[in-house]
C-alpha positions in Angstrom: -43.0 -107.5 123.7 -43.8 -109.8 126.7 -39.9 -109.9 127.7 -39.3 -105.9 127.0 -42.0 -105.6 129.8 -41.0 -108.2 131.7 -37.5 -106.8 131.4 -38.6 -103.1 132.4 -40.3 -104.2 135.5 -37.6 -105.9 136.4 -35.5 -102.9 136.1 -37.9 -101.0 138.4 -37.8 -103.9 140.9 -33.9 -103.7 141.1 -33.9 -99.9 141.5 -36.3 -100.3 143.9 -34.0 -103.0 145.9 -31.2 -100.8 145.6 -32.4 -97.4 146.7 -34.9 -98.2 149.6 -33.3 -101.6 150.8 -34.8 -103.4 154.1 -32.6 -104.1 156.8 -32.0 -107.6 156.9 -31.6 -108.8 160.5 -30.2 -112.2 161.4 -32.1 -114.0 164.3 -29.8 -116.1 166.2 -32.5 -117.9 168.1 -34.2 -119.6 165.6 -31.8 -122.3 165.5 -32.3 -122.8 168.5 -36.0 -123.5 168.5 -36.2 -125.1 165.0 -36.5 -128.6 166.0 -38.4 -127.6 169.6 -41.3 -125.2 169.3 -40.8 -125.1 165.6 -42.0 -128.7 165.2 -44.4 -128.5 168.0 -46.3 -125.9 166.2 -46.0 -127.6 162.7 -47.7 -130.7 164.2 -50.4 -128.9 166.4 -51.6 -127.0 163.0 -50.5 -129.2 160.5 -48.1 -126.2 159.4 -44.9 -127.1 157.1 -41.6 -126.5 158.6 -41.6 -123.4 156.4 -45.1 -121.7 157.6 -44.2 -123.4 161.7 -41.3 -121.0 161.7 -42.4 -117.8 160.5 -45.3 -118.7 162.8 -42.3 -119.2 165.7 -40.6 -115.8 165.4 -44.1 -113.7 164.8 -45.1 -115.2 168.6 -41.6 -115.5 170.0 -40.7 -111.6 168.9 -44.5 -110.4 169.3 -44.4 -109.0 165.8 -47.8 -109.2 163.3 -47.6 -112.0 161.1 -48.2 -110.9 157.2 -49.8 -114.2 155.1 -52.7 -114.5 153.1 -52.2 -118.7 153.9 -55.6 -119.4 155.8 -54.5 -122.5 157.3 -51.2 -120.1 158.6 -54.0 -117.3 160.0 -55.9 -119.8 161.6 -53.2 -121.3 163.6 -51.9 -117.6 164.0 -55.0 -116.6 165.2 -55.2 -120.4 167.4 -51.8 -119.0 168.6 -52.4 -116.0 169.7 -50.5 -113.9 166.8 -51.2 -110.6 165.5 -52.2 -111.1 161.6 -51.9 -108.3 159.1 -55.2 -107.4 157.4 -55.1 -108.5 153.6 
């Protein structure tokens, strides 16, 4: 029973994907910063690499950060950052 349901939503995910994809945008600068303010922000929060760099492009392209992480809505608040209400 457990893997017909399981199977089922993930037929309903797939549609989903399929028929109302997101636009998936490369952002060239990113590379760029990885190893500059990337870092600098993993060490001033004690962020991971992972959580420094969507923390990087929220500030650098001035878009609301979405996270439930509170040590990543801290330093997004610390920042400056726009955070999404959970």
């Amino acid at each position: 029973m457990r893997l017909a349901l399981l199977r089922d939503t993930e037929r309903r995910r797939n549609f989903k994907l399929r028929h109302y994809p997101l636009p998936i945008l490369v952002d060239t600068e990113t590379a760029d910063r990885a190893w500059t303010a990337t870092v600098e922000l993993a060490e001033r929060f004690q962020l991971s690499l992972y959580d420094a760099a969507y923390l990087e492009l929220a500030l650098r392209r001035k878009l609301p950060l979405a996270t439930l992480d509170a040590v990543l809505i801290r330093a997004a608040k610390a920042s400056g950052a726009t955070v999404l209400p959970t």
